[in-house]
Backbone of each chain as ProteinMPNN parsed JSONL, in Angstrom:
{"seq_chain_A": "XXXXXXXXXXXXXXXXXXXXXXXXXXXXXXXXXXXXXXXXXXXXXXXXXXXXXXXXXXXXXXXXXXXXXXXXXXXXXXXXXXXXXXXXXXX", "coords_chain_A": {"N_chain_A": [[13.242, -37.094, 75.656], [11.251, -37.933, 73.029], [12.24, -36.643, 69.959], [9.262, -35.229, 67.466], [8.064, -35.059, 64.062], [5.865, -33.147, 62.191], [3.793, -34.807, 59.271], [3.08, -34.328, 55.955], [1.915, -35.536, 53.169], [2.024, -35.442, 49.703], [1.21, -36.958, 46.792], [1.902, -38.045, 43.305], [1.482, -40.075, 41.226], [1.941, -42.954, 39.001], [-0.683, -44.743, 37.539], [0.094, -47.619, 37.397], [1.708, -47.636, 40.502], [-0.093, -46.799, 42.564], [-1.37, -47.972, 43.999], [0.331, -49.617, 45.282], [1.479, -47.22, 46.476], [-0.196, -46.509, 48.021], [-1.246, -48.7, 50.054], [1.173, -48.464, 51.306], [1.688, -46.185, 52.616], [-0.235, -46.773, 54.255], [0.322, -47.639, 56.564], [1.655, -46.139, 58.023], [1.037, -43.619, 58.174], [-1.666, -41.415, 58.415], [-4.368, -42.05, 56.161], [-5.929, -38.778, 54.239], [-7.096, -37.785, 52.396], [-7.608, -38.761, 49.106], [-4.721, -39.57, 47.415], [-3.461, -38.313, 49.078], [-1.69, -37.988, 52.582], [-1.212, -37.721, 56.215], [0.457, -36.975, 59.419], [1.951, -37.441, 62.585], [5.386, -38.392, 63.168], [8.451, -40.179, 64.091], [11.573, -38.818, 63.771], [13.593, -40.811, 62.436], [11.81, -42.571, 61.731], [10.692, -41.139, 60.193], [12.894, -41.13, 58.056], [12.826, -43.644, 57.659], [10.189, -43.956, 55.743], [10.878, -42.117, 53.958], [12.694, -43.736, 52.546], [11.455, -45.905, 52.018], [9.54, -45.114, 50.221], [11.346, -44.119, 48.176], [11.932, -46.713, 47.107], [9.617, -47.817, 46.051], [8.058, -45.897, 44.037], [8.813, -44.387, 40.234], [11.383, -42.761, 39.649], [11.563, -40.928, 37.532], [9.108, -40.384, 36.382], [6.772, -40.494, 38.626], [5.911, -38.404, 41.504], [6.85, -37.248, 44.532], [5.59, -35.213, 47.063], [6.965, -34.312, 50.003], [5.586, -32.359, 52.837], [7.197, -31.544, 55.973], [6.522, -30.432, 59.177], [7.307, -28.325, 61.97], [5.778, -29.191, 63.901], [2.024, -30.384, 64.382], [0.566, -28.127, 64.909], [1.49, -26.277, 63.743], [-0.066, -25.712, 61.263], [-3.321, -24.668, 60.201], [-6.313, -26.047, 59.472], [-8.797, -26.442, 56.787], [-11.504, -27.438, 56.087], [-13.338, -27.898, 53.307], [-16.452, -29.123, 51.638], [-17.157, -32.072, 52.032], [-15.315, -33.983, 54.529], [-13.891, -36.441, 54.202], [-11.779, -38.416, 55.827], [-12.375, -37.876, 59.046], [-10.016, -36.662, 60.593], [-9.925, -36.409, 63.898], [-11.189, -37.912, 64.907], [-9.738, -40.367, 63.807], [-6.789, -39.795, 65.475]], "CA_chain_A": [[12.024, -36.807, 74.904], [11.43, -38.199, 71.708], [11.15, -35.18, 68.694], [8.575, -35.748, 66.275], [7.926, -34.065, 63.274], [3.889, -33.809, 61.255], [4.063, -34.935, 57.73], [1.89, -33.992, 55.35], [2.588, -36.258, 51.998], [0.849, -35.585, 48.878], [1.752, -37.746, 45.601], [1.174, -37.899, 41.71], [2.041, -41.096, 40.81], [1.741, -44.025, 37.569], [-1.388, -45.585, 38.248], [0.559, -49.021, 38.142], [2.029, -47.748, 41.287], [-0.984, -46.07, 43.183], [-1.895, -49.394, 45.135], [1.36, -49.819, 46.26], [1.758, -46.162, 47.45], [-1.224, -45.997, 49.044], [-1.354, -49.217, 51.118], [2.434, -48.403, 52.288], [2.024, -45.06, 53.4], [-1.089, -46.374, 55.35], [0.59, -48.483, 57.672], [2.551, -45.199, 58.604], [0.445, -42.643, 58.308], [-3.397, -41.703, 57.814], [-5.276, -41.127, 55.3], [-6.666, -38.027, 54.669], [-8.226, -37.386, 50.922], [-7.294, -39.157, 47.977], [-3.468, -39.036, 47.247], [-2.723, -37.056, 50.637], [-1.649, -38.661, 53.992], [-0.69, -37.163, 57.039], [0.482, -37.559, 61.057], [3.092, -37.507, 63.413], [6.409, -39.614, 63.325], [9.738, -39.466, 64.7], [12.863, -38.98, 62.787], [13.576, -42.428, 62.282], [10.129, -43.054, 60.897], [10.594, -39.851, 58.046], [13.616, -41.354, 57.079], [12.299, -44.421, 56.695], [9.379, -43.551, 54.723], [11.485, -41.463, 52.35], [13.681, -44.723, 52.112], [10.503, -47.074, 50.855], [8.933, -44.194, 48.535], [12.182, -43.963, 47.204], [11.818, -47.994, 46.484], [8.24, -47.963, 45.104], [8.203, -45.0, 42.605], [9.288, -44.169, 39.207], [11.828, -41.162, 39.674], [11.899, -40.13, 36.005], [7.65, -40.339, 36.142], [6.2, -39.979, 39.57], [6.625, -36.769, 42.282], [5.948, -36.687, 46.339], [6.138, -34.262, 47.979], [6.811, -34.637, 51.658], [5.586, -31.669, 53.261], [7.39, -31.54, 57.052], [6.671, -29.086, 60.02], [7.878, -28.969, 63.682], [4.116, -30.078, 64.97], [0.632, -30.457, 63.374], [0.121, -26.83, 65.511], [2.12, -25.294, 62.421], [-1.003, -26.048, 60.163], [-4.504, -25.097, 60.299], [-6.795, -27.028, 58.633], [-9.88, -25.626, 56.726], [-12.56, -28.669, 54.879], [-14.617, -27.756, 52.513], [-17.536, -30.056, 51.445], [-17.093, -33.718, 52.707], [-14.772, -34.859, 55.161], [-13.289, -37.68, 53.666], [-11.234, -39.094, 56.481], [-12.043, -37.253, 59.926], [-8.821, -37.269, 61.416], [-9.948, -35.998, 65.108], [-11.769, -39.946, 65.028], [-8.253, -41.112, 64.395], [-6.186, -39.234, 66.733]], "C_chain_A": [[12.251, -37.129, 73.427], [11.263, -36.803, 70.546], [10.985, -36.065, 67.558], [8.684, -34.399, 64.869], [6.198, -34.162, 62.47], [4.28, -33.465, 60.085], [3.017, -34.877, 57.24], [2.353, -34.534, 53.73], [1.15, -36.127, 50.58], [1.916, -36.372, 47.504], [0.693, -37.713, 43.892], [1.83, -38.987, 41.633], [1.305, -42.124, 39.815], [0.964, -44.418, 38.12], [-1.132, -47.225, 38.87], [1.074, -48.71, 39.676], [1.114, -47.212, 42.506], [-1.196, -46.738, 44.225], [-0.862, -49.001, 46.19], [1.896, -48.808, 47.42], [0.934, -45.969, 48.769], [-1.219, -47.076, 50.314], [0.007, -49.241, 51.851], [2.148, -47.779, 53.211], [0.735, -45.762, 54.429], [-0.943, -47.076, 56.333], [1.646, -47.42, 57.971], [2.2, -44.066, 58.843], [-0.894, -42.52, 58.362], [-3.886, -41.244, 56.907], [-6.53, -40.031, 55.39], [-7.403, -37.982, 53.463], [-7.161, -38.113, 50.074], [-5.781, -38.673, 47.925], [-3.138, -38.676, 48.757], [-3.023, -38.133, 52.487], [-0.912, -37.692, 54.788], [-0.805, -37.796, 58.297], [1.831, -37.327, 61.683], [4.108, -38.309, 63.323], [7.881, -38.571, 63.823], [10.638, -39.417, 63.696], [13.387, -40.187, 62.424], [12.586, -42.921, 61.394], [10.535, -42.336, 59.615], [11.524, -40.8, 57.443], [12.878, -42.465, 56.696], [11.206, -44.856, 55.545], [9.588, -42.994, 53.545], [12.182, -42.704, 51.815], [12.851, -45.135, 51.499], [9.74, -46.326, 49.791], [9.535, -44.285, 47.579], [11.849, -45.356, 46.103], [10.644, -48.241, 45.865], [8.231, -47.042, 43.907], [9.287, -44.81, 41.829], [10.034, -42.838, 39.248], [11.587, -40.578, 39.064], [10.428, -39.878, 35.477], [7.249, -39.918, 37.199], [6.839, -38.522, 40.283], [5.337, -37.587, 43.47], [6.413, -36.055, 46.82], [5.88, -34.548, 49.623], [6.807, -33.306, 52.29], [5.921, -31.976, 55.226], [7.286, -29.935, 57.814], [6.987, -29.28, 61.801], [6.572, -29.591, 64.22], [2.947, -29.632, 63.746], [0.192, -28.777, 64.025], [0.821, -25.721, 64.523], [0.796, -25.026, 61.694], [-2.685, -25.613, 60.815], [-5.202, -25.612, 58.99], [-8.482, -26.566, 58.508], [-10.524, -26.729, 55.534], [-13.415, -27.758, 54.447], [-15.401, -28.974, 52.019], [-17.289, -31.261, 52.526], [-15.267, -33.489, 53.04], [-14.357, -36.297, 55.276], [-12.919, -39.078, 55.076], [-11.383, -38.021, 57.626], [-10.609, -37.069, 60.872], [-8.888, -36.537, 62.908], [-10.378, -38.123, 65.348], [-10.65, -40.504, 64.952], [-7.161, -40.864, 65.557], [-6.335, -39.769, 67.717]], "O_chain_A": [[13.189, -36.714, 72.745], [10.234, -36.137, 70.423], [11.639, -36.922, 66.963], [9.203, -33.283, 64.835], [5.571, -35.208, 62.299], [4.846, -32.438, 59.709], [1.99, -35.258, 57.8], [3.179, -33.836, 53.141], [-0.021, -36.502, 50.523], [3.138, -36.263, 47.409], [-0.471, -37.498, 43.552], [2.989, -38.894, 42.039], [0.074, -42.119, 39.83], [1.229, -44.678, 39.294], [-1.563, -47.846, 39.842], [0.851, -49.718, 40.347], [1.723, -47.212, 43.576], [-1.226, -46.223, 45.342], [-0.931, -48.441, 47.285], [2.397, -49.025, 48.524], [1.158, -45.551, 49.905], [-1.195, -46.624, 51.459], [0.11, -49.905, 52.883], [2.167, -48.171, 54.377], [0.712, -45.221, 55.534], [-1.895, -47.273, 57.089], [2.733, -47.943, 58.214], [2.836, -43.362, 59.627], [-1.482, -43.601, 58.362], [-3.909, -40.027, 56.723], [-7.563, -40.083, 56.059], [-8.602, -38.201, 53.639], [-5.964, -38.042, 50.352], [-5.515, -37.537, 48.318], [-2.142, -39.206, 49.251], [-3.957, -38.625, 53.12], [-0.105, -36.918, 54.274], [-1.586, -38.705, 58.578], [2.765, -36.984, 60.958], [3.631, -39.439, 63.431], [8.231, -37.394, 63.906], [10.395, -40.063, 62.677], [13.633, -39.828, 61.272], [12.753, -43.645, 60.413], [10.666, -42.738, 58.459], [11.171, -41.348, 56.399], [12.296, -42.473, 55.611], [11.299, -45.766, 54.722], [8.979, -43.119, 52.482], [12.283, -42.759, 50.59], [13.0, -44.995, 50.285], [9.382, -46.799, 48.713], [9.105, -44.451, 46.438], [11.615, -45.304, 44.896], [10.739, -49.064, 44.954], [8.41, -47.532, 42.792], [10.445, -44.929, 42.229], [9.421, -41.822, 38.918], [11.263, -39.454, 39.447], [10.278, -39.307, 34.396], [7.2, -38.689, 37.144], [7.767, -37.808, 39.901], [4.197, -38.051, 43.497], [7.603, -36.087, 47.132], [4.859, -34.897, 50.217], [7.94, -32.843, 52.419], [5.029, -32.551, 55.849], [7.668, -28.831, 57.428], [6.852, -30.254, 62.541], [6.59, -30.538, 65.006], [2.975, -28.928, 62.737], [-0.698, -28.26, 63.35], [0.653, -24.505, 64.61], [0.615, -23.818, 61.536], [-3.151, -26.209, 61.786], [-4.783, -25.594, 57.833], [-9.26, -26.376, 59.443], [-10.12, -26.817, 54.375], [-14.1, -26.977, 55.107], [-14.715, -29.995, 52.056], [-17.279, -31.125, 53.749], [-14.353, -33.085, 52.32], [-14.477, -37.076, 56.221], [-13.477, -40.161, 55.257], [-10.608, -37.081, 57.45], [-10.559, -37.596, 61.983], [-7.819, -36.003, 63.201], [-9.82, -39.109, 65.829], [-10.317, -41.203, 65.908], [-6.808, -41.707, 66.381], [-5.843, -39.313, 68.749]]}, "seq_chain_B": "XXXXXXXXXXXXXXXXXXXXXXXXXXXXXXXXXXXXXXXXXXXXXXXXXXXXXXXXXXXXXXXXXXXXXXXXXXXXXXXXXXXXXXXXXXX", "coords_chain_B": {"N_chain_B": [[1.373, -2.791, 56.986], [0.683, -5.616, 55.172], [-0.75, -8.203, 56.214], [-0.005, -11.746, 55.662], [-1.03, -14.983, 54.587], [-0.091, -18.572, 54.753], [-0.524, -20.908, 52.013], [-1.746, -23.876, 51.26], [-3.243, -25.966, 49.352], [-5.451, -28.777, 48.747], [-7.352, -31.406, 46.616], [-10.134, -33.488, 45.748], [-11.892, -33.886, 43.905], [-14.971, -34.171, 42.063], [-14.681, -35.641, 38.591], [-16.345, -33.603, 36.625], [-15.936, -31.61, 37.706], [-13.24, -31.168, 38.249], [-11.705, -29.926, 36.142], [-12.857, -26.716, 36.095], [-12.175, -26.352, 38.799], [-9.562, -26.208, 39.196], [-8.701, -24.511, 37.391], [-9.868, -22.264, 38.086], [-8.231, -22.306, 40.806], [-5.742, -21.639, 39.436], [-5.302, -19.044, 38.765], [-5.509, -17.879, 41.071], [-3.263, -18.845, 42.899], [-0.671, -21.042, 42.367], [0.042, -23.988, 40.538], [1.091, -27.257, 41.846], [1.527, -29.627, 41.78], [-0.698, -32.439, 40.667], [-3.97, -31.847, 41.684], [-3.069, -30.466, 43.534], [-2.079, -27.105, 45.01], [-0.615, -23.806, 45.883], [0.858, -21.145, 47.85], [0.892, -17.643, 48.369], [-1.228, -15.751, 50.119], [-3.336, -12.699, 50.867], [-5.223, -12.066, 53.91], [-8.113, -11.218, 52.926], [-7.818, -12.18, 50.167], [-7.629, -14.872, 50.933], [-10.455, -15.289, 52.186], [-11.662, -14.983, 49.878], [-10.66, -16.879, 48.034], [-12.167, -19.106, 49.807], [-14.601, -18.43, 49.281], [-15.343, -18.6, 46.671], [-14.824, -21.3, 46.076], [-16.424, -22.911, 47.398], [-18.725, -22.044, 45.814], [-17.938, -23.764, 43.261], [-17.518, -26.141, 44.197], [-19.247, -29.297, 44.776], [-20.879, -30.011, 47.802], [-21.779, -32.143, 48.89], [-20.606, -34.399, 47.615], [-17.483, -33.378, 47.119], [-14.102, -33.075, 48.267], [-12.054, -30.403, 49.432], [-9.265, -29.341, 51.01], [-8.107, -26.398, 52.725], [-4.782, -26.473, 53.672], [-3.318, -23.83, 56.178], [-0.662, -21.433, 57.087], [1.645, -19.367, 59.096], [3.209, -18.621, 57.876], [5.369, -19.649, 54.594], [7.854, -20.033, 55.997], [6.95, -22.01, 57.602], [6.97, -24.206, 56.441], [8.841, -27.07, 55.528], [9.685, -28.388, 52.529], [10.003, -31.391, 50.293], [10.925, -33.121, 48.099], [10.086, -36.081, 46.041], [11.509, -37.786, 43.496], [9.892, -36.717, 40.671], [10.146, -33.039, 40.18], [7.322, -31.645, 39.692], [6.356, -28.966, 39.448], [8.484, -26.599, 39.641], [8.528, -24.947, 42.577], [10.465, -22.736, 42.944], [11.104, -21.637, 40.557], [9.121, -19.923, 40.064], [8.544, -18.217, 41.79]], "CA_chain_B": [[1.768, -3.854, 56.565], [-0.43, -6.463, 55.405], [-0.948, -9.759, 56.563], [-0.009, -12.41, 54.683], [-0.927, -16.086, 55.067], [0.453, -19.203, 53.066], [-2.016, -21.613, 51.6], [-1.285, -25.356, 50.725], [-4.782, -26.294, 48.777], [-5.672, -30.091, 48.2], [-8.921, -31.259, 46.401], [-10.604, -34.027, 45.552], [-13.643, -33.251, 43.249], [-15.905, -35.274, 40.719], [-14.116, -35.212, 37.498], [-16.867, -33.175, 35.95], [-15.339, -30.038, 38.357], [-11.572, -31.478, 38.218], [-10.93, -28.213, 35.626], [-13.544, -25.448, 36.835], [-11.521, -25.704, 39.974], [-8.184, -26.053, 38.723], [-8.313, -23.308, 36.215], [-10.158, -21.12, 39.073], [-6.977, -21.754, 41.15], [-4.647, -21.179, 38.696], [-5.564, -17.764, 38.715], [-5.051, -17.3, 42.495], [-2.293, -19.627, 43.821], [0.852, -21.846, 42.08], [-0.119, -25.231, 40.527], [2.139, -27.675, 42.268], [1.381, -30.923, 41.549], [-2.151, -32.996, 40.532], [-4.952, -31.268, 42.526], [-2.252, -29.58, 44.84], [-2.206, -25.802, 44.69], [0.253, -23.41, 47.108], [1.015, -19.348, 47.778], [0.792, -16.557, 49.859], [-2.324, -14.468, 50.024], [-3.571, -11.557, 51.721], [-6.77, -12.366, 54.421], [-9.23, -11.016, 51.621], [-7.603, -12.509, 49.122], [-8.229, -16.101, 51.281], [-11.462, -15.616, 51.689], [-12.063, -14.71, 48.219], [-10.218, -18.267, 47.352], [-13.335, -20.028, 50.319], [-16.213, -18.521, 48.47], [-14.888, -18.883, 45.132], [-14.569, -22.585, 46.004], [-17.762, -22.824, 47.85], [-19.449, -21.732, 44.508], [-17.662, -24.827, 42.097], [-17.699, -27.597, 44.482], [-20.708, -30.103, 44.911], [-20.502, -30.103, 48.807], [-22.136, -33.517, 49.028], [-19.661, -34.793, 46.824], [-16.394, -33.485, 47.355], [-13.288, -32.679, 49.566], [-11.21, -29.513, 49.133], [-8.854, -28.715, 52.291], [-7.323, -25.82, 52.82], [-4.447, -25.789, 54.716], [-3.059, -22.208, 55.823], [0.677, -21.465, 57.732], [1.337, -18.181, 59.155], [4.504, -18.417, 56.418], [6.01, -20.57, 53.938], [9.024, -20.606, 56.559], [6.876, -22.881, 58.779], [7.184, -25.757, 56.333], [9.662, -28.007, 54.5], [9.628, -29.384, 51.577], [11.363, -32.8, 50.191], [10.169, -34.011, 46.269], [10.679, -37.638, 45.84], [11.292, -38.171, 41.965], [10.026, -35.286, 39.31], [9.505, -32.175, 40.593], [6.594, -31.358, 38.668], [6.329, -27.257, 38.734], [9.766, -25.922, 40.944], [8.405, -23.687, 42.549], [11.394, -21.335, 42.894], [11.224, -20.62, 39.074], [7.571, -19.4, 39.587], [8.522, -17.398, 43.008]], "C_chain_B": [[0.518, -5.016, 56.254], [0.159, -7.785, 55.179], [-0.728, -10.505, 55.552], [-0.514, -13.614, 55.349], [-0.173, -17.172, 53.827], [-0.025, -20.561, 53.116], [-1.301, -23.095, 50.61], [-2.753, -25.766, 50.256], [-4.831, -28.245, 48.232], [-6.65, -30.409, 47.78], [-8.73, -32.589, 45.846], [-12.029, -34.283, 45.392], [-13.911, -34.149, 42.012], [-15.418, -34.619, 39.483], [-15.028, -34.169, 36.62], [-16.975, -31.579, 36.504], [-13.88, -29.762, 38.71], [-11.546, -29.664, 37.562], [-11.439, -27.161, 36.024], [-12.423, -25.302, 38.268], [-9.955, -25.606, 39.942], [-7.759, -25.007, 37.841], [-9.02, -22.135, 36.977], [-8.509, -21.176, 39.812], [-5.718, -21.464, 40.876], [-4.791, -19.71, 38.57], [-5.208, -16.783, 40.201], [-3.484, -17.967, 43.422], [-1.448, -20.309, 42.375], [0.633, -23.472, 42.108], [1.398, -25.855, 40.664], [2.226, -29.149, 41.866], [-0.548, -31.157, 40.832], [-2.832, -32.519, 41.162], [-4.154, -30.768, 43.697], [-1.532, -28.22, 44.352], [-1.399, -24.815, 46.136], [0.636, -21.694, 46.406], [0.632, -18.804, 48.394], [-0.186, -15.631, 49.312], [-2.513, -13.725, 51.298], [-4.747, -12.685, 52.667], [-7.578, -12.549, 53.618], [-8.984, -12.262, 50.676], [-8.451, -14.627, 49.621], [-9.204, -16.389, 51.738], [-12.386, -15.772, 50.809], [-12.066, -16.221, 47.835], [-11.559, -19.367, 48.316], [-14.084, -19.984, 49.519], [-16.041, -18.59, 47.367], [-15.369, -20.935, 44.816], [-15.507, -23.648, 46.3], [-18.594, -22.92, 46.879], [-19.532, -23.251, 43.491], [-18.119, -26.182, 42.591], [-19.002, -28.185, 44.526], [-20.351, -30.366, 46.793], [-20.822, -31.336, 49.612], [-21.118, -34.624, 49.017], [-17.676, -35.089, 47.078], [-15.515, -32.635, 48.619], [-12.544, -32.273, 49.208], [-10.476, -29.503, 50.984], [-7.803, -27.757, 52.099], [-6.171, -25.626, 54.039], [-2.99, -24.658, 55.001], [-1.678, -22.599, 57.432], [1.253, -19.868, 57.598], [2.871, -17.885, 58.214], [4.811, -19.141, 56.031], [7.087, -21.173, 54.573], [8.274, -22.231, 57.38], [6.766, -24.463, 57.878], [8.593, -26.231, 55.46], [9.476, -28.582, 53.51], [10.438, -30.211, 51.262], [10.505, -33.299, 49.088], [11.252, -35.295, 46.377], [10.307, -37.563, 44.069], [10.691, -37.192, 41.234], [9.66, -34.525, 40.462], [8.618, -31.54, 39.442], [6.043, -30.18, 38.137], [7.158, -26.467, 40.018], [9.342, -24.772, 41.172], [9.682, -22.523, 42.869], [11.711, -20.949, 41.135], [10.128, -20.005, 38.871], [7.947, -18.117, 40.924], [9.521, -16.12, 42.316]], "O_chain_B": [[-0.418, -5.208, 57.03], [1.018, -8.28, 54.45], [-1.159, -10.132, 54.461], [-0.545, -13.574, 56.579], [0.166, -16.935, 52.667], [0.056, -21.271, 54.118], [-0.593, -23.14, 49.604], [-3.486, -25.87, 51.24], [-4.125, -28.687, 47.325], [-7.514, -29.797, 48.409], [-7.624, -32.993, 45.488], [-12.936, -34.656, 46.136], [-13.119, -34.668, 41.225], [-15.589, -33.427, 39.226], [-14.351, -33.763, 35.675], [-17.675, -30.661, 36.076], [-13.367, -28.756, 39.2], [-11.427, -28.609, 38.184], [-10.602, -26.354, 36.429], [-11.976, -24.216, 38.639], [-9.303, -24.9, 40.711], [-6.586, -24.707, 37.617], [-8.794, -21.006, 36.542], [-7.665, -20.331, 39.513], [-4.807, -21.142, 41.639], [-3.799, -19.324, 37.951], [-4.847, -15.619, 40.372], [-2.909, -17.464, 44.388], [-1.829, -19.863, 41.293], [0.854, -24.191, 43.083], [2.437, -25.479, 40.122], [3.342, -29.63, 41.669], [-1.362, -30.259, 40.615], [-2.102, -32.637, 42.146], [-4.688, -30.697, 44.804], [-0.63, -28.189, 43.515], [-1.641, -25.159, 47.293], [0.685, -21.224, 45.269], [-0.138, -19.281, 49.229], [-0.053, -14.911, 48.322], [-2.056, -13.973, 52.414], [-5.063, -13.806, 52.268], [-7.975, -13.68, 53.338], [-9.805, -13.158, 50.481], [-9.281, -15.315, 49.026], [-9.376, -17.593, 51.928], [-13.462, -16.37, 50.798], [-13.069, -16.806, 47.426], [-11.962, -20.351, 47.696], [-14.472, -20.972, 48.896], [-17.157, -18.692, 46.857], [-15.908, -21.545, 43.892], [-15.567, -24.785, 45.832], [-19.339, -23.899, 46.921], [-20.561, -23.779, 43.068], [-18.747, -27.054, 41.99], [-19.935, -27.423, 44.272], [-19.348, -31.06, 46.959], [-20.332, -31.594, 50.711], [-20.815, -35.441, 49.887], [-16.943, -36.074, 47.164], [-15.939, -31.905, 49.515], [-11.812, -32.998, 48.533], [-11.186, -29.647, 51.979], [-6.77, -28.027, 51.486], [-6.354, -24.948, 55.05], [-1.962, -24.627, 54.324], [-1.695, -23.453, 58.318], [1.346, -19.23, 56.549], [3.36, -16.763, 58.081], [4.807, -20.046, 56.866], [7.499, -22.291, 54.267], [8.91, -23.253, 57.639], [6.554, -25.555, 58.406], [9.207, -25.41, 54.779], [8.901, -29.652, 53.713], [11.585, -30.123, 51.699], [9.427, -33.857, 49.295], [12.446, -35.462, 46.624], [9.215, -37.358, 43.539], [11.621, -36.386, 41.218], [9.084, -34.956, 41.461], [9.103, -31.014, 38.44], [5.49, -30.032, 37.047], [6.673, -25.927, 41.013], [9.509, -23.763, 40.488], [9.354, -21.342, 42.981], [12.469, -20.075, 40.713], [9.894, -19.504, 37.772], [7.41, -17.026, 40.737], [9.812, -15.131, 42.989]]}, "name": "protein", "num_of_chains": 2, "seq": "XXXXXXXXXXXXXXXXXXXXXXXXXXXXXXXXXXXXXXXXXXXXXXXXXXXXXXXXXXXXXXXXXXXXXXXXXXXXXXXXXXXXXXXXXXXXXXXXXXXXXXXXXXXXXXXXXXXXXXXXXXXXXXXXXXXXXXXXXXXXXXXXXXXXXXXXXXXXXXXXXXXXXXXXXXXXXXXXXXXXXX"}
């Protein structure tokens, strides 16, 4: 059995680098609201996602935080106003 | 004993409610980053922080999500590059 883990990634980052963050993470994750991606991956995947963040951002300027939990069943999830990115439609 | 829960807040609101809601949840929760807000409240206290939030936002407009973890144990954290308010000097 593969173990996964659900990431929940939020970022502050240089606007020069905003592009770059955003269209990485979204070939790995989904977008959920502005800045903030989340989803499932295996161990293999986290690392390598922490590996290419590392390579896109400014240490000594940007911050991400990689929030990890054993399953997305850790988290509930409470929208207010608009629903940006449904993520049941992705799933 | 009372209940606690623990509250990861993300928002994305029309700059002309960026601070009304940022200087509302500075008052209840632990600015963590850019529009990302975190801390342990009572029940009350987290529905206090809905209708509070309910009140500022434009619900047309924008996208607040709260999401809630029946403890801080159930997640991980991992900062890539600044940590921009540690939280163990605020805890």
């Amino acid at each position: 059995m593969v173990v996964t883990v659900y990431l929940l990634i939020v970022y502050d980052v240089g606007v020069e680098r905003v592009n770059r963050v955003k269209s990485y993470l979204r070939t790995e994750l989904h977008w959920v609201q502005n800045s903030v991606f989340e989803g499932e991956v295996t161990e293999s995947q986290f690392r390598r996602i922490e590996t290419n963040l590392e390579r896109i951002i400014d240490r000594e300027r940007d911050s991400v935080i990689i929030y990890s939990f054993r399953s997305e069943r850790a988290m509930n999830r409470n929208v207010l106003g608009l629903e940006k990115s449904p993520l049941d439609v992705i799933l």
